[in-house]
C-alpha positions in Angstrom: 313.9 352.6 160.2 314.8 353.3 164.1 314.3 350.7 166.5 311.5 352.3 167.8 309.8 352.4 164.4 310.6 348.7 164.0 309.0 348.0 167.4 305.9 349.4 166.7 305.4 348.1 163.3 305.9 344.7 164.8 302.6 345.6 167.8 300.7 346.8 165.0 300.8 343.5 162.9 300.5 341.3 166.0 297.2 343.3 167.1 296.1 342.8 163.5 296.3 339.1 163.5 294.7 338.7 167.3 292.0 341.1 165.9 291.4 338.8 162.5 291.7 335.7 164.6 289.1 337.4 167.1 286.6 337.9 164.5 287.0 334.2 162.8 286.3 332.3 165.8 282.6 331.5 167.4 283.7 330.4 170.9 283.2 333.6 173.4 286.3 332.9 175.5 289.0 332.7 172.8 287.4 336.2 171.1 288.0 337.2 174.6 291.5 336.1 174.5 292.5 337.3 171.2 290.5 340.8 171.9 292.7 340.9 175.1 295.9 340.1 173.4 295.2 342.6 170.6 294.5 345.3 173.8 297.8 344.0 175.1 299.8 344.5 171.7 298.5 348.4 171.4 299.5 348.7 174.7 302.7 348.2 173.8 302.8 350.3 170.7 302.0 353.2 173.6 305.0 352.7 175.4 307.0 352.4 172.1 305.6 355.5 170.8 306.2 357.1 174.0 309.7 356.0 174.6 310.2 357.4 170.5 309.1 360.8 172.0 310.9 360.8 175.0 308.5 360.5 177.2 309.1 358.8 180.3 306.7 355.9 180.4 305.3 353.2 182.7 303.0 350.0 182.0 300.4 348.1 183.9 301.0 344.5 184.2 298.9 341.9 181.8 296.3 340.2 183.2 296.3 337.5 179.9 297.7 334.6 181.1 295.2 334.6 183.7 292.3 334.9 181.8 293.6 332.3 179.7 294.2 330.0 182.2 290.5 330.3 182.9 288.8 330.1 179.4 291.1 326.7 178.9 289.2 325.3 182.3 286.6 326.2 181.1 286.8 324.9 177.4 288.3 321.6 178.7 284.8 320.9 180.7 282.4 321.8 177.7 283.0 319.6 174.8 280.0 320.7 172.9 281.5 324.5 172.8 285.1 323.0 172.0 284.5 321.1 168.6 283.0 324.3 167.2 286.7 325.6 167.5 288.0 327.6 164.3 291.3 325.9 162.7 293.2 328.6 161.9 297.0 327.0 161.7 298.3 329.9 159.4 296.8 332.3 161.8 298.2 330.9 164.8 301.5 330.3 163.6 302.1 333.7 162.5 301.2 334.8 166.1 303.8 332.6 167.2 306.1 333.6 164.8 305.2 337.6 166.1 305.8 337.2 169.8 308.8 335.0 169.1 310.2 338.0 166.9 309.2 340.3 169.7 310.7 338.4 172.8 314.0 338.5 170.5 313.9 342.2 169.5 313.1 343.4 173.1 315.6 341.6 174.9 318.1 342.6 172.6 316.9 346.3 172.7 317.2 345.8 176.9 320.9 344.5 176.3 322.2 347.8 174.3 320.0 350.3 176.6 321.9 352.3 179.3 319.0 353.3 181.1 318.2 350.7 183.9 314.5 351.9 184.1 314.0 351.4 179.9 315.6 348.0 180.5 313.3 347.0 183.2 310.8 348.4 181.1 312.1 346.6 177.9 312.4 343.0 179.9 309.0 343.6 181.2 307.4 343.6 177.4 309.5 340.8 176.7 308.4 338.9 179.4 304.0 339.8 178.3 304.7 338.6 175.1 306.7 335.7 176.0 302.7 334.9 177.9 301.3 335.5 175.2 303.8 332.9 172.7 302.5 330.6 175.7 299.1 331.5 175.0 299.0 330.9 171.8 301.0 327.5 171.5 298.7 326.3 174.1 295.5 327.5 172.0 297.0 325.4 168.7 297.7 322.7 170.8 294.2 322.7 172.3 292.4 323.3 168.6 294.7 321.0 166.6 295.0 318.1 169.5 291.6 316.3 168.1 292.8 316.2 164.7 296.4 314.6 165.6 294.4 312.1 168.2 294.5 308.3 166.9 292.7 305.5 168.6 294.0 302.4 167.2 291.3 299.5 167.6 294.6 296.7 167.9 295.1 298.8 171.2 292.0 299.7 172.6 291.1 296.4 173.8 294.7 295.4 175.7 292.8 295.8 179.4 290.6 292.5 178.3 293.9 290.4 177.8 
């Protein structure tokens, strides 16, 4: 299997999992997020598939991070729409697991390229999904951080000493 092969096999399954993690969850703005980061992962396979037939290719910028940024602000404010958030640990981690595999294989791939345009291009992909590793530590960090929360009643009252 070429690189290129390899490459887009790897945007396929990441699009796959943001797509089933899409449909499992019932808050709006993380659909939104994982529908986004799905859009983002074809776009990718694109410039793959383009590169693999020669075609010279260019990409818009990802507007994810942002978007992200927003549905966390939101989220933080609303604690009613925030505990009906979907635990999916298994789901989340193989996300992370996808865009850490990405960031790894495209920086390498930008290393042995010749062309300083593909490398650009290269180190630009590596960079989205390097957002989107962010993205998705900071969404298992925001669904898990209730569960891992402790108040300890010894330590609750120490202001009254």
């Amino acid at each position: 299997m070429n690189v290129f092969d390899f490459a887009m096999k790897m945007e396929l399954q990441g699009k796959a999992c943001y797509e089933n993690l899409a449909a499992s969850t019932q808050v709006a703005g993380l659909r939104n997020i994982f529908n986004g980061l799905a859009a983002d992962e074809q776009k990718h396979y694109e410039v793959f598939r383009g590169l693999k037939e020669g075609k010279a290719f260019t990409m818009a910028d990802s507007r994810m991070l942002e978007q992200a940024k927003s549905v966390f602000r939101e989220l933080v404010g609303d604690k009613e729409r925030s505990t009906g958030l979907h635990e999916d640990l298994d789901g989340y981690r193989l996300g992370l697991k996808i865009e850490a595999d990405s960031v790894k294989l495209y920086e390498d791939m930008a290393k042995r390229e010749q062309n300083p345009e593909t490398v650009q291009l290269y180190l630009r992909i590596a960079n989205e999904e390097k957002k989107h590793f962010n993205i998705m530590e900071n969404i298992c960090d925001f669904v898990m951080k209730p569960k891992y929360f402790l108040e300890w009643r010894e330590f609750s009252n120490l202001h009254e000493l």
